[in-house]
C-alpha positions, 0 to 999 in steps of 0.5 A, spaced: 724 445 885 729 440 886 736 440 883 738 433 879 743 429 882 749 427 877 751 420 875 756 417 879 763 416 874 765 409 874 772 410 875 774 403 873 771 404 866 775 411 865 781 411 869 784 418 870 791 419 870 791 424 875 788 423 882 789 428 887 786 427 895 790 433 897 788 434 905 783 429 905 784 424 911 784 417 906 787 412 910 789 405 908 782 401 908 780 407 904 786 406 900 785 400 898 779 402 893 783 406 889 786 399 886 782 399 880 785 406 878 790 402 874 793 409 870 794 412 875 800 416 873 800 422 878 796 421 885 797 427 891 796 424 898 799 429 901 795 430 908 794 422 907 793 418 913 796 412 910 801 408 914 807 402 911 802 397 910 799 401 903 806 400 900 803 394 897 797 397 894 802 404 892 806 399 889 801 395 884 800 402 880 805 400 875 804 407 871 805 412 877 810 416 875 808 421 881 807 421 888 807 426 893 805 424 901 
């Protein structure tokens, strides 16, 4: 018996508020493919291994009210 897969969530349709990556070694390429998560109000990256160059892309989410690197 094989367990059933779920759905992929197309995050570009129900943008979360809240993204939390704690510990995981995302990195500026990586990064990049959070940009359609425009509602972000509160995104933990602590762990994160992003470098000056995501300042940009950081910056483009105009909801954020928190950040943690």
């Amino acid at each position: 018996m094989q367990a059933e897969v779920p759905e992929a969530v197309d995050l570009t349709k129900e943008s979360p508020a809240t993204l939390d990556l704690y510990g995981v070694k995302i990195t500026d390429k990586g990064l990049q493919y959070l940009r359609k998560l425009t509602k972000l109000k509160e995104l933990n990256l602590l762990g994160a291994q992003i470098t000056d160059e995501s300042a940009a892309i950081l910056a483009q989410f105009k909801e954020l009210r928190e950040l943690n690197l």
